[in-house]
C-alpha positions, 0 to 999 in steps of 0.5 A, a space after each residue: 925295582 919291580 913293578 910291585 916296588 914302585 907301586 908300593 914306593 908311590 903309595 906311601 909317599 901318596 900316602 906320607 903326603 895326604 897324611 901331612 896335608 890333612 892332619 892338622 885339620 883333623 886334629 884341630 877342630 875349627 870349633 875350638 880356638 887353635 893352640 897358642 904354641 901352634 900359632 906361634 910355630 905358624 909365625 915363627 918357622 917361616 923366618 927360622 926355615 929361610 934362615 936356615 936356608 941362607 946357612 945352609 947355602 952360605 956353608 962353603 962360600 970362603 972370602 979368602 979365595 975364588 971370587 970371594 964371595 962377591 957372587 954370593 953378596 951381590 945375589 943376596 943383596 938383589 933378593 933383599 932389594 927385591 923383597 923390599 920393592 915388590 913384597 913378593 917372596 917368589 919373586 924375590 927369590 927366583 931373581 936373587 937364584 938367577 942372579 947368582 947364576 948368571 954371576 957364577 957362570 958368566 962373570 965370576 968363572 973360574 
């Protein structure tokens, strides 16, 4: 890449990242009450996103060979028990994602 490539790569995702953190609060006024639809969105996405993600990780963990998938269960059972004790999401999903790890490299290798 050029010089002038990157300058330009760097501006629009400057650019791309502004536009994504200041248009809601230009297009909804605090004046005027927000959108039902939107407050719904805000309450329903989290949970949808999150879903997605354990779909998306889960994918191509087969139960009929390798470890069985047992790596993958006890990681989601710690992020469960962890949520459910301290309430912290990062928290939560750091310690299932360092579980899972010291799982697959130490104890479940192939």
């Amino acid at each position: 890449m050029t010089l002038t490539e990157q300058v330009i790569t760097i501006a629009a995702c400057a650019i791309g990242t502004m536009l994504t953190r200041y248009l809601p609060f230009l297009v909804f006024s605090s004046r005027k009450p927000t959108p039902d639809y939107i407050q719904y969105l805000g309450r329903a996405l989290p949970c949808a996103i999150f879903a997605m993600l354990v779909v998306y990780c889960l994918k191509d963990v087969t139960i009929t060979a390798g470890s069985h998938g047992l790596p993958e269960a006890i990681a989601i059972a710690v992020t469960i028990l962890l949520h459910k004790a301290l309430h912290q999401m990062l928290l939560s999903i750091a310690g299932g994602t360092i579980c899972y790890m010291l799982l697959s490299q130490y104890l479940f290798t192939h």
